[in-house]
C-alpha positions as CSV (number, residue, x, y, z in Angstrom):
1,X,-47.5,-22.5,47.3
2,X,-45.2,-24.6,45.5
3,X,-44.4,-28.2,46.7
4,X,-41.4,-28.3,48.2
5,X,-39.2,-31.6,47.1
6,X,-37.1,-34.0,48.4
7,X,-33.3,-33.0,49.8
8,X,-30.8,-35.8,50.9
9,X,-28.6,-34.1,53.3
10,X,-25.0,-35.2,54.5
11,X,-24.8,-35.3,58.1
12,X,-22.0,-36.1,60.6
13,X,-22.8,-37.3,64.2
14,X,-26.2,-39.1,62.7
15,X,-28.2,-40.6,65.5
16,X,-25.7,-38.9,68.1
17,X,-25.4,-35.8,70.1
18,X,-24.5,-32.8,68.3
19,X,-25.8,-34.6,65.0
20,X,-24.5,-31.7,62.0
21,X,-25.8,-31.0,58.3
22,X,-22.9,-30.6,56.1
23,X,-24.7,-30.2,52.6
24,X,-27.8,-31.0,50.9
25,X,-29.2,-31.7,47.3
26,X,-31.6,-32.9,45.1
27,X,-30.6,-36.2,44.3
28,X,-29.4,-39.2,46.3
29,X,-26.6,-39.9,43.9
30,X,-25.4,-36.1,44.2
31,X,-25.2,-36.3,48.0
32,X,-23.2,-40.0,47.5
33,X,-20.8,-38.3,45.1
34,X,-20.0,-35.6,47.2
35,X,-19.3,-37.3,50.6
36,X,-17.2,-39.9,48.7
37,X,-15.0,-36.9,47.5
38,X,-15.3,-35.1,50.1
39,X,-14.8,-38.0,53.0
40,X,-12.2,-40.6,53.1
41,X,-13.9,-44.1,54.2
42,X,-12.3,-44.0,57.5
43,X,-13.8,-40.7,58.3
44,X,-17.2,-42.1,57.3
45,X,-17.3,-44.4,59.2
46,X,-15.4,-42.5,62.5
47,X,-17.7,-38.9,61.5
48,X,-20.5,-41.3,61.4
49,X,-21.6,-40.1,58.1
50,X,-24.8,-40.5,56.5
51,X,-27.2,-39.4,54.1
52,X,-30.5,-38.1,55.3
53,X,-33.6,-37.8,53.3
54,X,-35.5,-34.9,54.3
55,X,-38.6,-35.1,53.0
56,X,-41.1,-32.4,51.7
57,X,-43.6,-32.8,54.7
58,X,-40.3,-31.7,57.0
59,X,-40.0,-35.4,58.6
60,X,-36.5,-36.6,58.2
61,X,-35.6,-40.5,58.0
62,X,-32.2,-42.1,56.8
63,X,-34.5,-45.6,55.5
64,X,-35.6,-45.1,52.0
């Protein structure tokens, strides 16, 4: 079986009730990019928008 690697995942709602995974990829820098295109700050900060780390054992934390 092949060892599965890191994601970082964009999710809106984080922490909160109907928390939502928007995209995922392999590098933290890739996931930054994206939600800063993708997100005006305002909406990061109102979406509550953050980058998850999903990590390969399946455990999820947004500390790294």
């Amino acid at each position: 079986m092949a060892k599965q690697k890191k994601q970082y995942t964009v999710v809106e709602n984080a922490g909160y009730e109907r928390e939502c995974d928007v995209r995922s990829f392999g590098s933290f820098s890739d996931a930054i990019k994206w939600r800063d295109s993708y997100y005006l700050d305002d909406e990061v900060e109102s979406l509550h928008v953050q980058i998850a780390a999903d990590l390969p054992d399946g455990s999820r934390t947004y500390e790294y």
